[in-house]
C-alpha positions as CSV (number, residue, x, y, z in Angstrom):
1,X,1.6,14.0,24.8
2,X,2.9,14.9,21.4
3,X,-0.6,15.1,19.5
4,X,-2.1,17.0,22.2
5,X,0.6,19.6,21.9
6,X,1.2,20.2,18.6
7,X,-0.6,22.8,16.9
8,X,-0.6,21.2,13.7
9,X,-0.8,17.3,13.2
10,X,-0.7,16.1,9.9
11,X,-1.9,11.9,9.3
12,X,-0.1,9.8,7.2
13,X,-1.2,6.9,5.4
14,X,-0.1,2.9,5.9
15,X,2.3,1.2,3.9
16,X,3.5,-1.7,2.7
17,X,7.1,-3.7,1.9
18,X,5.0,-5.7,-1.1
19,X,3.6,-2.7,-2.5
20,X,2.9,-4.3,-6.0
21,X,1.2,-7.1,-3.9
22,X,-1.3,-4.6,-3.0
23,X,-1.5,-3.0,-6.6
24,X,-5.0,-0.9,-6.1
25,X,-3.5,0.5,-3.0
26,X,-0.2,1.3,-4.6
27,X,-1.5,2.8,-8.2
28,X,-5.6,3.5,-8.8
29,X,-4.4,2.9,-12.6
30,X,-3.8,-1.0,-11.4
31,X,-7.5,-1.9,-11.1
32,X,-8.2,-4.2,-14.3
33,X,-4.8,-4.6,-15.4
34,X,-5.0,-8.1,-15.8
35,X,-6.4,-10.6,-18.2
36,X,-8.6,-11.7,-15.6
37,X,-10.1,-11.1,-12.5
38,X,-8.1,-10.9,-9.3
39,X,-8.2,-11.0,-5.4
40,X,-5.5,-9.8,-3.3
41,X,-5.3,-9.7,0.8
42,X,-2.7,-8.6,2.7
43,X,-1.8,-8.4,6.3
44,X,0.8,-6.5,7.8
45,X,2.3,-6.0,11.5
46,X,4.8,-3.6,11.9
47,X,6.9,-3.1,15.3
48,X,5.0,-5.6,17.2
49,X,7.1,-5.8,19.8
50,X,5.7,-2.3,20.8
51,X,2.8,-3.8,21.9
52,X,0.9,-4.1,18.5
53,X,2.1,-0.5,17.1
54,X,0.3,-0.8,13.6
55,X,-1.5,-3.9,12.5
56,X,-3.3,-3.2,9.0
57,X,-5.4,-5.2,6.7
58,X,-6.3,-4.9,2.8
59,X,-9.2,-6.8,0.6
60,X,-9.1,-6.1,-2.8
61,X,-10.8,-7.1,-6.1
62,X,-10.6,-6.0,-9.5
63,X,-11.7,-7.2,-13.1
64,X,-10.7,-5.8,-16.6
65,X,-13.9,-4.6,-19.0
66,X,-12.5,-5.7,-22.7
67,X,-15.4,-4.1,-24.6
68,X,-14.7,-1.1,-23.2
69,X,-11.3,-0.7,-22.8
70,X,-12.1,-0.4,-19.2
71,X,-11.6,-1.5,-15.5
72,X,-13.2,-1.8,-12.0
73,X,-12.2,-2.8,-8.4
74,X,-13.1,-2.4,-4.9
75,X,-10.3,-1.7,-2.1
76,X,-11.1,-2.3,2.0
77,X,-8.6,-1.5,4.3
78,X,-8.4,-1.3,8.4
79,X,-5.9,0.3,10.1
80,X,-5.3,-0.3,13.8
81,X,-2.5,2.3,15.8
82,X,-1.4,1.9,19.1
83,X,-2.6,-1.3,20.2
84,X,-6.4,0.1,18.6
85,X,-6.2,3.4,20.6
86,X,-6.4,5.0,16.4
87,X,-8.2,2.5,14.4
88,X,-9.3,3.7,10.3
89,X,-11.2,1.8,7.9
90,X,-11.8,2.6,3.9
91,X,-14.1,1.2,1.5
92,X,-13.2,2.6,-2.3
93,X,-14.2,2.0,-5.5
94,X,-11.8,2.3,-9.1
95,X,-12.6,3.2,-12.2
96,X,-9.4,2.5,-15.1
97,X,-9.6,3.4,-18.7
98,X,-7.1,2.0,-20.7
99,X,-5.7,3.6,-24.0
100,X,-3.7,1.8,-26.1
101,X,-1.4,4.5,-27.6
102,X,0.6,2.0,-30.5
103,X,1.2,-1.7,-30.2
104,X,3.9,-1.8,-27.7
105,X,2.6,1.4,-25.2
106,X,-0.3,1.2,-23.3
107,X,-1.6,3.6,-20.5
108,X,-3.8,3.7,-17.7
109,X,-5.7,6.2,-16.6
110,X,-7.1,5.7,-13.1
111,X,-9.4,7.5,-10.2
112,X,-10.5,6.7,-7.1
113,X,-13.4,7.7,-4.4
114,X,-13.1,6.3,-0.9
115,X,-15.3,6.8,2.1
116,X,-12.9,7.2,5.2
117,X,-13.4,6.3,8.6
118,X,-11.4,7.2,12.1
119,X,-12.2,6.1,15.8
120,X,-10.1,7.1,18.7
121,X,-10.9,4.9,22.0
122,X,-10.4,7.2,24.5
123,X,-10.7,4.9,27.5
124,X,-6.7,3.5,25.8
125,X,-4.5,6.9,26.1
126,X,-2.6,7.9,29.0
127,X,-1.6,11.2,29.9
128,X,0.8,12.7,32.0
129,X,-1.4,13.7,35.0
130,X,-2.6,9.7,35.1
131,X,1.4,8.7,35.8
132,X,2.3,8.8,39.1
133,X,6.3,10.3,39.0
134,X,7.7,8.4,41.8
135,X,6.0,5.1,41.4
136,X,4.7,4.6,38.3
137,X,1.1,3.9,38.5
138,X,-1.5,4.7,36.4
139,X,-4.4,6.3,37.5
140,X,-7.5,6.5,35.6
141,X,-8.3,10.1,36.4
142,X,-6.9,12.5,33.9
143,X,-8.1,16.5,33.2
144,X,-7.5,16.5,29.2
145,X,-10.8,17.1,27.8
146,X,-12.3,14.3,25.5
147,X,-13.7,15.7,22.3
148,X,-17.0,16.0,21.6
149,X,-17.0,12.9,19.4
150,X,-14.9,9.9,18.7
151,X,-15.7,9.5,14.8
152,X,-14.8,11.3,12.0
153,X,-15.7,10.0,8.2
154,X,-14.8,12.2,5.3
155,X,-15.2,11.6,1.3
156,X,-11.4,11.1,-0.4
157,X,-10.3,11.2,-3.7
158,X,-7.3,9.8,-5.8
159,X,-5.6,9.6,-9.5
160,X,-3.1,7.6,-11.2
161,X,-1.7,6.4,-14.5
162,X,0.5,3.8,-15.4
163,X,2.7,3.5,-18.7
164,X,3.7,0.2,-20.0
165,X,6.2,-1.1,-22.8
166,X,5.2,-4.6,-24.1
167,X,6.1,-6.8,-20.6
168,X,9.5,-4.8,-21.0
169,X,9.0,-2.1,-18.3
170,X,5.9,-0.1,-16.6
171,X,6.0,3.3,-14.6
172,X,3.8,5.2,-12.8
173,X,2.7,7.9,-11.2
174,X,-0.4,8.4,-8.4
175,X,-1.8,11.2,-6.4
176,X,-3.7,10.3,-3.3
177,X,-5.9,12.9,-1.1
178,X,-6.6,15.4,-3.7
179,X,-9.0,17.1,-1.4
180,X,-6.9,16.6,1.1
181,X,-9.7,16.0,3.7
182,X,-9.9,17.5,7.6
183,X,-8.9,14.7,10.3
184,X,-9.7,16.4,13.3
185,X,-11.4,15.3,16.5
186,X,-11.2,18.8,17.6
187,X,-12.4,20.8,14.7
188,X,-8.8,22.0,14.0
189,X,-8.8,22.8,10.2
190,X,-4.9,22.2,10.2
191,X,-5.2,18.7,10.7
192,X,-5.5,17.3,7.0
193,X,-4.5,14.5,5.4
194,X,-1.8,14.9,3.5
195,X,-1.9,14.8,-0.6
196,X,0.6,12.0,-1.3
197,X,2.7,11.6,-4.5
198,X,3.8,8.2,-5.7
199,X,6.3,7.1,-8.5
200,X,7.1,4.2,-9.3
201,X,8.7,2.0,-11.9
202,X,10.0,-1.8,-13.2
203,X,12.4,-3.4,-15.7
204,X,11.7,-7.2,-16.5
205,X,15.0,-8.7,-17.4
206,X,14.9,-11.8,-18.9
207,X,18.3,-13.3,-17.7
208,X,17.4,-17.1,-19.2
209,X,17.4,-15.7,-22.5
210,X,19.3,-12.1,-22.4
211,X,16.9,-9.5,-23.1
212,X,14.2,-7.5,-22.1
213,X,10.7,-9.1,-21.3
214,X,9.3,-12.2,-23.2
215,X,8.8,-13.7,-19.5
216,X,8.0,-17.6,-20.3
217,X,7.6,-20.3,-17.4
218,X,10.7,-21.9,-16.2
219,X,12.6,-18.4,-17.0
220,X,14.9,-16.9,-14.5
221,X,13.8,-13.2,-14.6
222,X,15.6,-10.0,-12.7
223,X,13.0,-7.6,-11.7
224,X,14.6,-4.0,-10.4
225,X,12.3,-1.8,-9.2
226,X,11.7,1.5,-7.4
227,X,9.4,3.6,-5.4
228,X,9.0,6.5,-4.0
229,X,6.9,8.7,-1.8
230,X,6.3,11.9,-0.7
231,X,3.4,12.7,2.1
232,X,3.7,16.3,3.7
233,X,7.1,16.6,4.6
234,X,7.9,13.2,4.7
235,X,9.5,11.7,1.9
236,X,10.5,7.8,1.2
237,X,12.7,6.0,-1.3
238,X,12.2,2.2,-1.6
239,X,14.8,0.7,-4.2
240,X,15.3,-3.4,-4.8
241,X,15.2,-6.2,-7.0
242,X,13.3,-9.6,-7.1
243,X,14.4,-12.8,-8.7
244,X,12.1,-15.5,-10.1
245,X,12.2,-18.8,-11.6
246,X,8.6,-20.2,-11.4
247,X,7.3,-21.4,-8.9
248,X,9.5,-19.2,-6.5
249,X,10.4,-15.4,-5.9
250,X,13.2,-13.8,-3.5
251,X,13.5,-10.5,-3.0
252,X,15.1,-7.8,-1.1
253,X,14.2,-4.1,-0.9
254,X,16.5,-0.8,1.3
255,X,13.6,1.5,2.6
256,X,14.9,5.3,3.4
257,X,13.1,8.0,4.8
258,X,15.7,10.5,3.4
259,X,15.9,12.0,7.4
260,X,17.0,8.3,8.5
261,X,17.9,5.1,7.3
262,X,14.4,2.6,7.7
263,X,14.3,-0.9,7.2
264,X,16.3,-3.5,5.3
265,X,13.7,-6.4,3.4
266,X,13.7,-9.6,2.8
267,X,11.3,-11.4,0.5
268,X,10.1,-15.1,-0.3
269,X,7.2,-15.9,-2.2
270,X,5.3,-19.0,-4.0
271,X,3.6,-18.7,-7.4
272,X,1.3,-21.9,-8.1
273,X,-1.2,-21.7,-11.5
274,X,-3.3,-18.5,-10.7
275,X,-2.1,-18.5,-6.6
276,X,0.8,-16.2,-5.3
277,X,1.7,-16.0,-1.5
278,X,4.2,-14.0,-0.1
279,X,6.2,-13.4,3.2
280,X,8.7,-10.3,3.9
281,X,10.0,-9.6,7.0
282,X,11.7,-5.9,7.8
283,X,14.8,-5.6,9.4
284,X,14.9,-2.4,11.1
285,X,17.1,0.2,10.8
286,X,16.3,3.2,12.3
287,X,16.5,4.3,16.3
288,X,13.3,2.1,17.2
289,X,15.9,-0.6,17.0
290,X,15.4,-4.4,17.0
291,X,13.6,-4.6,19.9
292,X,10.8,-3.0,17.7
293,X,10.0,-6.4,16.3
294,X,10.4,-5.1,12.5
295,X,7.8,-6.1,10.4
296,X,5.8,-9.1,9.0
297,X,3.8,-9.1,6.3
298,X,1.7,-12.0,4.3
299,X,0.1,-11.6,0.9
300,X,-2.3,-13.6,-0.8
301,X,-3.4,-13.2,-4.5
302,X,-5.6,-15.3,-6.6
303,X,-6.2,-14.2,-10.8
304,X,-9.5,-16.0,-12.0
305,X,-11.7,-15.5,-15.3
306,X,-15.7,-15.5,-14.3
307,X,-15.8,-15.4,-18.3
308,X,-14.2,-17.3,-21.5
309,X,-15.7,-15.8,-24.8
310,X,-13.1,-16.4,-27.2
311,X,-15.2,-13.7,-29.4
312,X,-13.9,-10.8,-26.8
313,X,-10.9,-8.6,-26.9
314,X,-8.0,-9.5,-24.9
315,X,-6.9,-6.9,-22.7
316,X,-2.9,-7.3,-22.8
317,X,-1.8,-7.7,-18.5
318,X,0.6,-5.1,-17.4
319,X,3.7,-7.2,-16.1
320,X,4.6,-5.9,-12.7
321,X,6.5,-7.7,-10.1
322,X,4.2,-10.3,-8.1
323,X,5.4,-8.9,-4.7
């Protein structure tokens, strides 16, 4: 009822609580910021007690070009809303060139093209005319109008950069939906995606050995970080720290959408050799209340070299929180 009376309707993207888990989607700067290649999946559920409110996946894969100061990766998301009543997917592609600006300051330079998909199944909405008022019942017989097609696929475009210190601290800054492409299945040229703004930033504290960076295995390290976002008139803050001591990372996170307190986040994740695997769980905050379900989400990462040619140039990794 509230989409088909609005005059406007504006989409906004997915998220996630392990952003830096999902470091293409967070930041196209990310792609080839590791020594190696590198595989990340992610799965995320959020409210599910709301009969399966937003499920969304991610597959990504990205690999650092040495001889070029370079990068590439490939991102492929699906986006399921309303028990698949809204479903999106994406395919994109990254392209990163890397600029080492002295010996401790490197920056990124990122863009991104995606092809963007969205199907509404009709034959899953209810209207208001299909309730019955004194009983109950649904009907199948409604008198809104379906629209003329069920698809919509538009061209999208995105930027980033990202500015490291040694493995001391990295921040960053992304802008998503440049173009900000039409989403309308009823040719209503108010109904864009949103551009979306991202900042972001983290501080590597060695706490084993007092200082900043030098992260070595069996160290404790402190991780603070912060984002936030800023999609139409919607705007996000997510603030938090991790804590690590190899093999294991906790963390917790406070998620605020400036007009209301979100989610609360807890955090536990595995690092083994080149593996990382990750569970959060939201608490939520806001009016949906508990019986929402909050939110789970699983990540999966796997760094790899298909090359060792000790003649190459070693592109230095950006140190960013695992999770």
């Amino acid at each position: 009822m509230l989409l088909g009376g609005a005059s406007k309707v504006l989409a906004q993207d997915a998220q996630f609580s392990q952003f830096y888990a999902n470091p293409l989607y967070l930041n196209p700067a990310f792609a080839g910021a590791t020594e190696c290649g590198r595989v990340n999946l992610q799965y995320r559920n959020q409210w599910p007690g709301l009969s399966n409110a937003y499920a969304t996946y991610s597959l990504s894969y990205d690999q650092n070009l040495s001889g070029i100061n370079s990068g590439f990766g490939v991102l492929v998301m699906s986006d399921q809303q309303g028990d698949g009543a809204l479903s999106s997917t994406s395919a994109s592609g990254f392209y990163v060139y890397k600029l080492k600006v002295s010996n401790p300051i490197t920056i990124n330079f990122g863009v991104k093209a995606s092809y963007y998909q969205e199907h509404l199944n009709w034959d899953k909405l209810i209207f208001a005319d299909q309730i019955n008022s004194a009983t109950g019942e649904v009907s199948t017989a409604t008198s809104e109008t379906p629209p003329s097609s069920f698809d919509i696929s538009v061209v999208d475009f995105s930027v980033g950069s990202i500015m490291s210190y040694y493995d001391m601290f990295i921040i960053g800054l992304a802008v998503d939906h440049v173009t900000q492409p039409a989403l309308s299945f009823y040719d209503n040229p108010d109904s864009k995606l949103d551009m979306k703004i991202t900042a972001h930033g983290s501080v590597n504290i060695n706490l084993s050995k007092g200082m900043l960076g030098d992260h070595r295995q069996g160290d404790i390290m402190l991780q603070p970080s912060i984002l936030y976002m800023q999609q139409g008139k919607f705007h996000q803050l997510n603030a938090g720290l991790y804590v690590e001591k190899y093999p294991l990372v906790l963390g917790a996170y406070y998620r605020h959408n400036f007009q209301n307190p979100d989610a609360a986040i807890v955090l536990v994740g595995i690092s083994i050799n080149n593996f990382r695997l990750g569970y959060s769980y939201d608490i939520t905050m806001s009016n949906v209340g508990g019986k929402s379900g909050g939110a789970h989400e699983i990540s999966l990462a796997w760094d790899f070299c298909i090359y060792k040619d000790g003649k190459r140039r070693t592109i230095r990794a950006i140190k960013s929180p695992s999770f």
